[in-house]
N, C-alpha and C positions, 0 to 999 in steps of 0.2 A: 440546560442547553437552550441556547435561545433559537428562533426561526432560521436562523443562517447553518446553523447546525444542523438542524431537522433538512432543510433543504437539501446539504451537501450530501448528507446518508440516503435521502430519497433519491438522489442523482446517481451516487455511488449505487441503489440496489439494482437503478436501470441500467448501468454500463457491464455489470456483472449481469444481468439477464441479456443484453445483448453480444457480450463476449461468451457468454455460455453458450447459446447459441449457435457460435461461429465455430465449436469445437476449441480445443485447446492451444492456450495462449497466451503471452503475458502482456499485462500493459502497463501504463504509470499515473499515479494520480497524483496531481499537484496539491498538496495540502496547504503550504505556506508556510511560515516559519512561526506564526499565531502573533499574538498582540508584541507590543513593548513591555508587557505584562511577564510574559515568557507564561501565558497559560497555552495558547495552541491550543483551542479549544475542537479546532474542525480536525485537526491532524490527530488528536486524541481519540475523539470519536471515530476518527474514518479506523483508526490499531482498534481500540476496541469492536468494530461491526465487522474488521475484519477477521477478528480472534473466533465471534461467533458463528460469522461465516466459514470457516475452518471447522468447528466442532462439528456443523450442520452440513459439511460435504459439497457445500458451494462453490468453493473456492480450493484448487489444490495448495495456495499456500501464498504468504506475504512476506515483505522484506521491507521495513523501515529504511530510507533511502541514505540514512546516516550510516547504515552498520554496511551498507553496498561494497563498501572499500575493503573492506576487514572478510575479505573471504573464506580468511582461513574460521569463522567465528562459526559457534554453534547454530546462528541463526540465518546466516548467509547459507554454510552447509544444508542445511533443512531444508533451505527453498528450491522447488522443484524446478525452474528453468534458470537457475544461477546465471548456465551459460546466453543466455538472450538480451541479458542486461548490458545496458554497451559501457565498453569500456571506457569511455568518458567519464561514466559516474561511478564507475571503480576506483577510478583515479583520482575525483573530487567529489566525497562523498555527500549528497545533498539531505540535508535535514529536513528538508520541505518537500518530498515527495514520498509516494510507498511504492513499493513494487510489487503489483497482482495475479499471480498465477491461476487462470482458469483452467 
């Protein structure tokens, strides 16, 4: 993980401490769609810190902005404010974003 990584997770632990804060809520993080590479190195990390964040009670729950569409999916079901998500990105599922339930 190079510095642009370490960055984006230390930015990510401040918007999840200030949506914590605000009570409960969802919001979206731009991750990017990663290199020409197809590694997505920040969007990789941002699922992983958010898997952890999950274990550790931070976070009620995420939603990878690809599977947004696919509602009926085990992973869309899980997410705890499904309904907030707009339906924009229901309809054109984005790969380069997550979605954060505080």
């Amino acid at each position: 993980m190079g510095a642009r990584v370490d960055d984006a997770i230390a930015r990510l632990d401040r918007i999840i401490s200030a949506e914590r804060s605000k009570g409960h809520g969802t919001f979206c993080v731009v991750t990017g769609y990663g290199s020409t590479g197809g590694t997505a190195k920040i969007k990789n990390a941002v699922l992983a810190a958010c898997r952890k964040y999950l274990r550790q009670n931070h976070i009620r729950g995420f939603l990878d902005g690809e599977k947004a569409g696919d509602i009926f999916s085990a992973e869309a079901l899980a997410f705890p404010n499904l309904y907030s998500i707009p339906v924009s990105a229901k309809r054109s599922p984005n790969p380069g974003v997550v979605f954060i339930a505080v």
